[in-house]
Biotite code that builds the C-alpha atoms (Angstrom):
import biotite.structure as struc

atoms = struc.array([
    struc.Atom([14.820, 17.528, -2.467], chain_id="A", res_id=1, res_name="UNK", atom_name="CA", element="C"),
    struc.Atom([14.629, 13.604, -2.853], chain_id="A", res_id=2, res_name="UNK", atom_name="CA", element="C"),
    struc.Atom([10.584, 12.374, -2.808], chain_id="A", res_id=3, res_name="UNK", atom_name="CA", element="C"),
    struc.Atom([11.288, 10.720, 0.825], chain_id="A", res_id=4, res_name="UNK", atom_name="CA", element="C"),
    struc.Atom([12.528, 13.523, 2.299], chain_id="A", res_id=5, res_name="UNK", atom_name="CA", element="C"),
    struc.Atom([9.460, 15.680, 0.958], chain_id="A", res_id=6, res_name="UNK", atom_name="CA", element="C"),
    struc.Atom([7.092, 13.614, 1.844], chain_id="A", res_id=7, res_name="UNK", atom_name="CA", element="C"),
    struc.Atom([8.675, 13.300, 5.477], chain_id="A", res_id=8, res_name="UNK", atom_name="CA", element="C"),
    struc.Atom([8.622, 16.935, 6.030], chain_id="A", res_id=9, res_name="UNK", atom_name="CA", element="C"),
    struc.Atom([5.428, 17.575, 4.744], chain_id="A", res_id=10, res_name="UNK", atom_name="CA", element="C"),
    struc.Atom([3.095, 19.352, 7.267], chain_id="A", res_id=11, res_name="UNK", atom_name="CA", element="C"),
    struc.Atom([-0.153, 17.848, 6.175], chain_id="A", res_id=12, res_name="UNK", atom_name="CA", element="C"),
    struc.Atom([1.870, 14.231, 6.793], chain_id="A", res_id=13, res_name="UNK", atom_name="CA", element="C"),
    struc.Atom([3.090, 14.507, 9.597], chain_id="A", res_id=14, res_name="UNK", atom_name="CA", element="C"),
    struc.Atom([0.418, 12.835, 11.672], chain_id="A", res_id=15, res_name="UNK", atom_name="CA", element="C"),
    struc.Atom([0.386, 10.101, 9.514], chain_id="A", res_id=16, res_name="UNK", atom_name="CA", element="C"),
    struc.Atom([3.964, 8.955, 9.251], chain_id="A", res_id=17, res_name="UNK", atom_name="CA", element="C"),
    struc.Atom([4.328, 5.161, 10.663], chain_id="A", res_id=18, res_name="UNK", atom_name="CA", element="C"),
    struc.Atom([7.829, 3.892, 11.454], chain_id="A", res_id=19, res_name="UNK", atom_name="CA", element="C"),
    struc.Atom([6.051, 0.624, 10.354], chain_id="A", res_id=20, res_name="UNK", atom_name="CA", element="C"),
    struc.Atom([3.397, -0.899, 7.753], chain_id="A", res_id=21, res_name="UNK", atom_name="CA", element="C"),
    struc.Atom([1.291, -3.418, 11.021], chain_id="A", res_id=22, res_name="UNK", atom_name="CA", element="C"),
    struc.Atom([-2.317, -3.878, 11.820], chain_id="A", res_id=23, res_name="UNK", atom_name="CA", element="C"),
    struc.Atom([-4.028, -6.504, 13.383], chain_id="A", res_id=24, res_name="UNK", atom_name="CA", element="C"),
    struc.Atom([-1.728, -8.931, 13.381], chain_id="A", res_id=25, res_name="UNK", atom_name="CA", element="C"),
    struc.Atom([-0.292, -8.746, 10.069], chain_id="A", res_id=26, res_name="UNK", atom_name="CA", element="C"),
    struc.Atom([2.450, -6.759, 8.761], chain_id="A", res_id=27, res_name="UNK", atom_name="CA", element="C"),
    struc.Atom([4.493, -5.975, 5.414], chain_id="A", res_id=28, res_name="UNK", atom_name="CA", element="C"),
    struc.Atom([8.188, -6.264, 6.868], chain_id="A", res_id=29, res_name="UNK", atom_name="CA", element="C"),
    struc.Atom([11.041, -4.137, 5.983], chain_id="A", res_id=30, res_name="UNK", atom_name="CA", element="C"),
    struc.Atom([14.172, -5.639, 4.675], chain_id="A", res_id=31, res_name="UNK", atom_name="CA", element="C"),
    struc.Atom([17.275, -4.767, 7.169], chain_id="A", res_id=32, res_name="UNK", atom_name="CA", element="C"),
    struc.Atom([18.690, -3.432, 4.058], chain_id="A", res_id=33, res_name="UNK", atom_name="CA", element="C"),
    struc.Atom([16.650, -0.874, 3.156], chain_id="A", res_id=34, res_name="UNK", atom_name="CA", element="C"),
    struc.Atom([18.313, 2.654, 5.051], chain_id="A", res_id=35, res_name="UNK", atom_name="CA", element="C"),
    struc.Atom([16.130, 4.322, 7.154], chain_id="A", res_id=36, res_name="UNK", atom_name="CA", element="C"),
    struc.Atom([16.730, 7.762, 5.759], chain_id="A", res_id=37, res_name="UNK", atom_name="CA", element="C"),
    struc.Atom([15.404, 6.120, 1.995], chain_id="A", res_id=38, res_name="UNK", atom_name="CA", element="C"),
    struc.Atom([12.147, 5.064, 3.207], chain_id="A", res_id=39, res_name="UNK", atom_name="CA", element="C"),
    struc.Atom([8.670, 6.938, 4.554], chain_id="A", res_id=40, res_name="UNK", atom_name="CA", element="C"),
    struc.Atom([5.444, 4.610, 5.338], chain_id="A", res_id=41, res_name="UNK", atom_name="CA", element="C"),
    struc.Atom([2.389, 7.244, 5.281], chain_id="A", res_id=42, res_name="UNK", atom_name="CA", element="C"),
    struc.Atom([-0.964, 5.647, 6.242], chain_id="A", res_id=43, res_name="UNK", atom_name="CA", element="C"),
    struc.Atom([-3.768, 6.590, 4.209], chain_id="A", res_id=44, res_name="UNK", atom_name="CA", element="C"),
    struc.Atom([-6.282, 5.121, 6.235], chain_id="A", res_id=45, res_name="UNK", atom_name="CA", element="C"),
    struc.Atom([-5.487, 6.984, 9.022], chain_id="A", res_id=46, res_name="UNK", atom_name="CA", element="C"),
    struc.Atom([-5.398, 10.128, 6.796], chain_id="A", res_id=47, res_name="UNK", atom_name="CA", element="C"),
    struc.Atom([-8.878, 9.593, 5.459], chain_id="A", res_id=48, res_name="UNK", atom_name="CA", element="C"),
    struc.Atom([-10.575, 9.026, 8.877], chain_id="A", res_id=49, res_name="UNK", atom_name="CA", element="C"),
    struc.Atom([-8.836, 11.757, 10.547], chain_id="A", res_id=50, res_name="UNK", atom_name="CA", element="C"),
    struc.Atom([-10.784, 15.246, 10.614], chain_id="A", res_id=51, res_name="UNK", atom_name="CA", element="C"),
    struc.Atom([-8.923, 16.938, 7.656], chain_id="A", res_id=52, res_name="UNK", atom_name="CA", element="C"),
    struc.Atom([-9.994, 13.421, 5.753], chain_id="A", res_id=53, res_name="UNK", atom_name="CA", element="C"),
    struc.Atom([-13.409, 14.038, 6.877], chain_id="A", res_id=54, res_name="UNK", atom_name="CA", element="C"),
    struc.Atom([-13.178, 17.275, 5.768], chain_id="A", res_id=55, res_name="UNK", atom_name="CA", element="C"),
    struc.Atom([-12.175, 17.098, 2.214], chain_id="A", res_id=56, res_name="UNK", atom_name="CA", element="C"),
    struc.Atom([-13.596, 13.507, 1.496], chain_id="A", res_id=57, res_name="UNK", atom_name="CA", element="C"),
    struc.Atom([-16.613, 12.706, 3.090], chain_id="A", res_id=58, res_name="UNK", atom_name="CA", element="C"),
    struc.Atom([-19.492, 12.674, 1.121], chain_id="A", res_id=59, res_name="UNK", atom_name="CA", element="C"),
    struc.Atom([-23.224, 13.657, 1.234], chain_id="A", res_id=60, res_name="UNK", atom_name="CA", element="C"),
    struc.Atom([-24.060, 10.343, 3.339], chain_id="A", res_id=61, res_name="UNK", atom_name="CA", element="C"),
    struc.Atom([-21.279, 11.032, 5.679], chain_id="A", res_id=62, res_name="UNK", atom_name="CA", element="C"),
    struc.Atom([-19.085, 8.073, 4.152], chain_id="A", res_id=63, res_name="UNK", atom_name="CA", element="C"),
    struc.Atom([-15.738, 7.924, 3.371], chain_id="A", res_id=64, res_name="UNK", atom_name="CA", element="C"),
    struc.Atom([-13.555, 6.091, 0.782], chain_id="A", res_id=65, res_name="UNK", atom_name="CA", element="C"),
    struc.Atom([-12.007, 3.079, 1.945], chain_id="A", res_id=66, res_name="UNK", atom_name="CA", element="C"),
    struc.Atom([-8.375, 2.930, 1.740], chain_id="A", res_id=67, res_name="UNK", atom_name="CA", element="C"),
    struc.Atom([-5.541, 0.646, 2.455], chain_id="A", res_id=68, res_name="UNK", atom_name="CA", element="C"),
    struc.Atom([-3.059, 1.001, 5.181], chain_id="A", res_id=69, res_name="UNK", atom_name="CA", element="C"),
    struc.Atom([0.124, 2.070, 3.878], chain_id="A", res_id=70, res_name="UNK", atom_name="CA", element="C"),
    struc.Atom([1.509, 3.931, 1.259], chain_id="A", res_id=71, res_name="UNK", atom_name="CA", element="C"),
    struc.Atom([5.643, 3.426, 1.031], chain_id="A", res_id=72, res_name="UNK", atom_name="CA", element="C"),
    struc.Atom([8.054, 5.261, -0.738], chain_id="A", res_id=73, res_name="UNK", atom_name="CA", element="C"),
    struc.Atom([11.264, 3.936, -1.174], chain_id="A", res_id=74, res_name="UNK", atom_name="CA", element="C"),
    struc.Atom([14.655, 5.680, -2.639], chain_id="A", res_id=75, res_name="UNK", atom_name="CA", element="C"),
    struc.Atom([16.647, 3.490, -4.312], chain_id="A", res_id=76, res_name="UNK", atom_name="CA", element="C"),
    struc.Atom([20.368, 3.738, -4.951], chain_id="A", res_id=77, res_name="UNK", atom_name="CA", element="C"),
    struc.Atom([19.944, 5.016, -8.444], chain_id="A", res_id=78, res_name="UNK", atom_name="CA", element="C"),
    struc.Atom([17.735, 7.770, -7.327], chain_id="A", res_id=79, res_name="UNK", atom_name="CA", element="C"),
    struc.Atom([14.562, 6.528, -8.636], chain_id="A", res_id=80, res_name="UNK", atom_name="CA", element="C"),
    struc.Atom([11.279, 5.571, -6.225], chain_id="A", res_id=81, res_name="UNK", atom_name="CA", element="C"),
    struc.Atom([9.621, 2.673, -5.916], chain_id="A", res_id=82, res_name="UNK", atom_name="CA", element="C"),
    struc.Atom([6.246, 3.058, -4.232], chain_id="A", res_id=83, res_name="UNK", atom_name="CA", element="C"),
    struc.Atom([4.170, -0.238, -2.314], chain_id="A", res_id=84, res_name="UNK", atom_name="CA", element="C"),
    struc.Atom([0.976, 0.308, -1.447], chain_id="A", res_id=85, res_name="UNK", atom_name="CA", element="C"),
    struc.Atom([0.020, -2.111, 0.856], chain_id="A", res_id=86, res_name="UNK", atom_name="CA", element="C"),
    struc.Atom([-3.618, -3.736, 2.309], chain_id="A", res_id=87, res_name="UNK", atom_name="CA", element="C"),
    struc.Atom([-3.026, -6.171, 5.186], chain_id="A", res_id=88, res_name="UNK", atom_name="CA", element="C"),
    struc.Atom([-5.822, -8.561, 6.230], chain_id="A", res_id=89, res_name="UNK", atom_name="CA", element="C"),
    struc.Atom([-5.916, -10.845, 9.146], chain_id="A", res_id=90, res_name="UNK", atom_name="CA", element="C"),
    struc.Atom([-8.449, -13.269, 7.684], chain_id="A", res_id=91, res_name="UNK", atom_name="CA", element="C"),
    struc.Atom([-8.978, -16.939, 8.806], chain_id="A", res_id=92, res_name="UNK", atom_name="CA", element="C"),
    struc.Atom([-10.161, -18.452, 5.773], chain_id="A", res_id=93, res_name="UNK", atom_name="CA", element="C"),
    struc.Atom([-10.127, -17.079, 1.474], chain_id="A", res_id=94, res_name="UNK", atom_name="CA", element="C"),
    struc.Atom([-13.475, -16.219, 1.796], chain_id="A", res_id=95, res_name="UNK", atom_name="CA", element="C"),
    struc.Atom([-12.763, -13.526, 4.679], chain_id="A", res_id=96, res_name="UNK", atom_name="CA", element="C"),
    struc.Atom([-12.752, -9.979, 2.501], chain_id="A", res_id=97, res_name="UNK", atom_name="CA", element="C"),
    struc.Atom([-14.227, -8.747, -0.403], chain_id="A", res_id=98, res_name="UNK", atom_name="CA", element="C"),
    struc.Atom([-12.954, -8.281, -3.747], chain_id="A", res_id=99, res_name="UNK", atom_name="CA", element="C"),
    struc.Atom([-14.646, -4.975, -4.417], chain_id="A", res_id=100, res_name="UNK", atom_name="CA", element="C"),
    struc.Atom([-13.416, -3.462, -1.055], chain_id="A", res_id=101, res_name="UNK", atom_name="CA", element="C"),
    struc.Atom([-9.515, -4.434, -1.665], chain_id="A", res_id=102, res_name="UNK", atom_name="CA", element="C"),
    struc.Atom([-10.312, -2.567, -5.177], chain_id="A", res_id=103, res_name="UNK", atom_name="CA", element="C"),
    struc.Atom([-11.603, 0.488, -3.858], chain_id="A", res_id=104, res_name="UNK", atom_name="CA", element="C"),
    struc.Atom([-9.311, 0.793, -1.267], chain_id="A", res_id=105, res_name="UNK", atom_name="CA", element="C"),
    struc.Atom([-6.288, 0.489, -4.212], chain_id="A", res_id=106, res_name="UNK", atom_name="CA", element="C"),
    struc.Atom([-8.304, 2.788, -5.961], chain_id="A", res_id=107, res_name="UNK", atom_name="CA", element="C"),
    struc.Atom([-8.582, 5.733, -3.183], chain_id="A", res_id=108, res_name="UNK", atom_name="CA", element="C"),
    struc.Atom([-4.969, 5.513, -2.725], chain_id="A", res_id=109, res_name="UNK", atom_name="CA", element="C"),
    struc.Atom([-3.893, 5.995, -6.604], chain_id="A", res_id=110, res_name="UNK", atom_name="CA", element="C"),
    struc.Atom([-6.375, 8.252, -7.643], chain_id="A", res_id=111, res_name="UNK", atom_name="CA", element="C"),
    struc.Atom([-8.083, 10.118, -4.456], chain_id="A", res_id=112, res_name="UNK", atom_name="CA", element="C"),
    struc.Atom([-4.661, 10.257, -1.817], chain_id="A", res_id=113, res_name="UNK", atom_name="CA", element="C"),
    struc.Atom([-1.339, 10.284, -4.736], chain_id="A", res_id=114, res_name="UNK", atom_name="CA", element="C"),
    struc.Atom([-3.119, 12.556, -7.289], chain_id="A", res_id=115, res_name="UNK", atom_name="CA", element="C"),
    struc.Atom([-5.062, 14.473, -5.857], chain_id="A", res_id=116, res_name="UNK", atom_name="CA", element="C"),
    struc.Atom([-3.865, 15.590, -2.245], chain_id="A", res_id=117, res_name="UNK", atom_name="CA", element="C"),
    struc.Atom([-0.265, 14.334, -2.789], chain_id="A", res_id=118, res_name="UNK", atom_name="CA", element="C"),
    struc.Atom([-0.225, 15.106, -6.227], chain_id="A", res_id=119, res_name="UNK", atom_name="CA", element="C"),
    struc.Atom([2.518, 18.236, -6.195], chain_id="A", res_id=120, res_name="UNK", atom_name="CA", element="C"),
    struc.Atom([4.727, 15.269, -5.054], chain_id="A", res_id=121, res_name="UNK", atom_name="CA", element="C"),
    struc.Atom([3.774, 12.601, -6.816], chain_id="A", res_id=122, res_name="UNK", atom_name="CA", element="C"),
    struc.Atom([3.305, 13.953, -10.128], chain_id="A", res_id=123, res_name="UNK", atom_name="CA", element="C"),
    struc.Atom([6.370, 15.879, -10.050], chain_id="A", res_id=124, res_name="UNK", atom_name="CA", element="C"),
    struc.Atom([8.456, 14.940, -12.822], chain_id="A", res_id=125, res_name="UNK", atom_name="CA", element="C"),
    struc.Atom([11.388, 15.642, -10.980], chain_id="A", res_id=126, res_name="UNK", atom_name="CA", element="C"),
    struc.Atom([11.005, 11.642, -9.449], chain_id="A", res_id=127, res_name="UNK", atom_name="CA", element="C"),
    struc.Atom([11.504, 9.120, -11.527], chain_id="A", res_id=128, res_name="UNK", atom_name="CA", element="C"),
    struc.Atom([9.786, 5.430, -10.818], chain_id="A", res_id=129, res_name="UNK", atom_name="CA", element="C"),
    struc.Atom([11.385, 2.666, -10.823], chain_id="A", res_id=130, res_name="UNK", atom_name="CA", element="C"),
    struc.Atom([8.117, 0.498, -9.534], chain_id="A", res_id=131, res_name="UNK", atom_name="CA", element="C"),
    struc.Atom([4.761, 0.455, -8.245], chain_id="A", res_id=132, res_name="UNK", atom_name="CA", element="C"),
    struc.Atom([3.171, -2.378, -6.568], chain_id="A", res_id=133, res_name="UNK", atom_name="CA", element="C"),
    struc.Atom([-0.314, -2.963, -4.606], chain_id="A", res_id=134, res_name="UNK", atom_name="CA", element="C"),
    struc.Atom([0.112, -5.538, -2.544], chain_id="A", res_id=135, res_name="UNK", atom_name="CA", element="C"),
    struc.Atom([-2.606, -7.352, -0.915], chain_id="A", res_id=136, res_name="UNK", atom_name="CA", element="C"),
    struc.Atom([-1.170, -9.114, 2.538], chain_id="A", res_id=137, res_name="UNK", atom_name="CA", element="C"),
    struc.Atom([-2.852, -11.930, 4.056], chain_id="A", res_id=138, res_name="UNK", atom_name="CA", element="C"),
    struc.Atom([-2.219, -15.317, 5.355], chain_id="A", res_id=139, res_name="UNK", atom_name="CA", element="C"),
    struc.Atom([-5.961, -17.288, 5.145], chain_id="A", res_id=140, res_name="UNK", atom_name="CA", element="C"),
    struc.Atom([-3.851, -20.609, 5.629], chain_id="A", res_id=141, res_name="UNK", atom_name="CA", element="C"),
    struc.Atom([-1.492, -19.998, 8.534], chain_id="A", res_id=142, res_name="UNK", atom_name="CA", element="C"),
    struc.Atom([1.515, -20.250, 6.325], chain_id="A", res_id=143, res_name="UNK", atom_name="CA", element="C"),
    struc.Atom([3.703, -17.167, 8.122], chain_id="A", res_id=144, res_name="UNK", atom_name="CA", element="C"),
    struc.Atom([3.550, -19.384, 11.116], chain_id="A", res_id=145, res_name="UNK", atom_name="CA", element="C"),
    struc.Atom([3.697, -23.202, 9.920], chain_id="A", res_id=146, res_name="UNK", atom_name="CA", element="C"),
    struc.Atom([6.955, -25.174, 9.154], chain_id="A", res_id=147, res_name="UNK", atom_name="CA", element="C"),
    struc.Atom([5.533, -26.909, 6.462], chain_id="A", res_id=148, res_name="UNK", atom_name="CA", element="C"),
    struc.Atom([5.588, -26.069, 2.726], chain_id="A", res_id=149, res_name="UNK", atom_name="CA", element="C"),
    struc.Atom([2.048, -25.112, 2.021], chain_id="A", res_id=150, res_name="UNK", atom_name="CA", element="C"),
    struc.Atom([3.035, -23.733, -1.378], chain_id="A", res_id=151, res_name="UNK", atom_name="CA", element="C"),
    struc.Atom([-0.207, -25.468, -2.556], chain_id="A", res_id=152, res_name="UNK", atom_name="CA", element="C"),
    struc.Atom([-2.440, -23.421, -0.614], chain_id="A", res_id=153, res_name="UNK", atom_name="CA", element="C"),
    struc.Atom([-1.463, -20.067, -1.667], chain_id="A", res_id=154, res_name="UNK", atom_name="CA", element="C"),
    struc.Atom([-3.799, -20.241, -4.423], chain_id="A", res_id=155, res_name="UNK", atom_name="CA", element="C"),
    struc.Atom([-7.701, -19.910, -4.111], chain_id="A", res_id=156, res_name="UNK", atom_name="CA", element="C"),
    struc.Atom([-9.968, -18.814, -6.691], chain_id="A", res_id=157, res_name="UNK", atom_name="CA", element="C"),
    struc.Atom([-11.211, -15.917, -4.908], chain_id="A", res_id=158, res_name="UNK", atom_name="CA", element="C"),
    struc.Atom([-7.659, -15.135, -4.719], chain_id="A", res_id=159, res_name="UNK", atom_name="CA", element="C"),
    struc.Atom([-7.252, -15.476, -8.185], chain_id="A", res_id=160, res_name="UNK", atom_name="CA", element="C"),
    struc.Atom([-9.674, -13.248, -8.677], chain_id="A", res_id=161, res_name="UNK", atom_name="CA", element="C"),
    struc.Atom([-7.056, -10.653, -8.754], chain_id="A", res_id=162, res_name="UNK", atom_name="CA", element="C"),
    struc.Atom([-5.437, -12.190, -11.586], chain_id="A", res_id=163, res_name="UNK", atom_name="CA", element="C"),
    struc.Atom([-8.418, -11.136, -13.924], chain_id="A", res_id=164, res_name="UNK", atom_name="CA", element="C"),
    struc.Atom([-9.483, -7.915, -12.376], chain_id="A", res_id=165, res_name="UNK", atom_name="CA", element="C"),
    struc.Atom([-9.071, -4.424, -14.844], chain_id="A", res_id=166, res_name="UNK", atom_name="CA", element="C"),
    struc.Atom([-5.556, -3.055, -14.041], chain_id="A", res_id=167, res_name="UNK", atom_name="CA", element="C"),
    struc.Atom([-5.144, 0.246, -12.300], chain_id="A", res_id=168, res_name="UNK", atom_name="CA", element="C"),
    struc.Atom([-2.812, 2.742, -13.826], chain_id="A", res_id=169, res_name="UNK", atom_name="CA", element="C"),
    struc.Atom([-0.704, 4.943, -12.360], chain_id="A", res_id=170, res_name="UNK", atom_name="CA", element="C"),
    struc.Atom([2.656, 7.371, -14.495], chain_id="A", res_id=171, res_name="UNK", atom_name="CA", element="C"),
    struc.Atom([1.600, 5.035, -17.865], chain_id="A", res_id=172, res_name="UNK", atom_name="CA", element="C"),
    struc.Atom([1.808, 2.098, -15.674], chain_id="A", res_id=173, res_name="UNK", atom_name="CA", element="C"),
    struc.Atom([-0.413, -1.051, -15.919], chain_id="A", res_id=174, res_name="UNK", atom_name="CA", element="C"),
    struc.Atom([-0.752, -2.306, -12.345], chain_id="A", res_id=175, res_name="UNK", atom_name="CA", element="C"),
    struc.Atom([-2.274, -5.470, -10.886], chain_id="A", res_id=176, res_name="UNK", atom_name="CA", element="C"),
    struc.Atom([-3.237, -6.238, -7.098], chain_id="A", res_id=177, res_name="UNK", atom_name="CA", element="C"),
    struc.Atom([-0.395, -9.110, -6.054], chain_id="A", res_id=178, res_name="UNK", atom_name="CA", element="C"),
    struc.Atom([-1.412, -11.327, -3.285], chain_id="A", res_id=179, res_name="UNK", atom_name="CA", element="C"),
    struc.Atom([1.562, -11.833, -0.820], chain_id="A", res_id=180, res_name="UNK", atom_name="CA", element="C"),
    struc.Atom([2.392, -13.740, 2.353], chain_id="A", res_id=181, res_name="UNK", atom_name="CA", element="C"),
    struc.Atom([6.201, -14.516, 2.882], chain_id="A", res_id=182, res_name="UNK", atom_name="CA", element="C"),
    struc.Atom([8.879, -11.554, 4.365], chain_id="A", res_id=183, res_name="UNK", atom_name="CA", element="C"),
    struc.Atom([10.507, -9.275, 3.911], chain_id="A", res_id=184, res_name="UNK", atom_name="CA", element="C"),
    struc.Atom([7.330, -7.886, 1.381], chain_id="A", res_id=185, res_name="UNK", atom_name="CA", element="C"),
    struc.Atom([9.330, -4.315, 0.938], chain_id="A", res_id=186, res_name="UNK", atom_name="CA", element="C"),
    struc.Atom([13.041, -4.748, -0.625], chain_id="A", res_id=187, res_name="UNK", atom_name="CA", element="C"),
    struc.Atom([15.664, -2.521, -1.377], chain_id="A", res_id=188, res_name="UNK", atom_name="CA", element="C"),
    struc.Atom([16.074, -1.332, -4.892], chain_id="A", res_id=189, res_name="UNK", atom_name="CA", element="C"),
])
């Protein structure tokens, strides 16, 4: 059974399906190409504050990891997956999120949500990879919305902080946060 399909008819999933990766005013488009029977978006957030997240994560303090808002899978036309997981942020200015936070919520979703309670899917070795990408979406400059070319401002150095942080790894994979703002964010493969 393909990873999408598994994943879709998961029972534990099933509250947690989106038919889209949106929150607050930002979004990580789908390409019109991608077919909609290759592709599941799974929210981990709202896994993680739902009761069975409560449940099996909480800690003594009553907190709970932070984690980003979607996790999707897409099949690609060789059979392989390629896996986004994606953080959106509405923020009106560089300085509006924290570095450690983005981290952590990268970090929940690798380690905490794919391993350990999706792990009979994920580290099946029936599925081969063909990419993994954590994507951090904002738009601190207004560029999804201006005319102009504000290449220029897509840089910041808290921004760049991503550029230096310690990788994550994930199936032998070395894997940085990217910062993106321009559509379509999730591509066929």
């Amino acid at each position: 059974m393909p990873l999408v399909t598994a994943l879709r008819n998961d029972p534990l999933l099933q509250p947690f399906l989106k038919n889209s990766c949106a929150e607050n005013g930002m979004a990580a488009t789908l390409s019109p190409g991608i077919d909609p029977n290759d592709i599941v978006i799974i929210s981990p957030d709202d896994y993680f504050n739902s009761a069975i997240g409560h449940a099996r994560h909480e800690d003594a303090d009553g907190n709970l990891p932070k984690s980003p808002d979607c996790l999707v899978v897409v099949r690609c036309h060789d059979g392989t997956f390629s896996i986004f997981i994606v953080e959106l942020r509405d923020i009106k200015s560089r300085d509006g999120f924290r570095t450690k936070d983005i981290q952590e919520k990268f970090r929940t979703c690798l380690l905490d949500f794919m391993q350990d309670v999706l792990g009979a899917h994920f580290i099946d070795t029936n599925y081969r990879l063909n990419e993994v990408k954590l994507l951090f979406v904002s738009d601190p400059y207004g560029q999804r919305s201006s005319t102009e070319n504000q290449e220029q401002y897509t840089r910041s150095p808290k921004l760049d902080v991503f550029l230096g942080l310690r990788p994550f790894y994930f199936d032998g994979r070395k894997l940085g946060i990217d910062h993106r703002v321009h559509d379509p964010l999730i591509r066929p493969c």
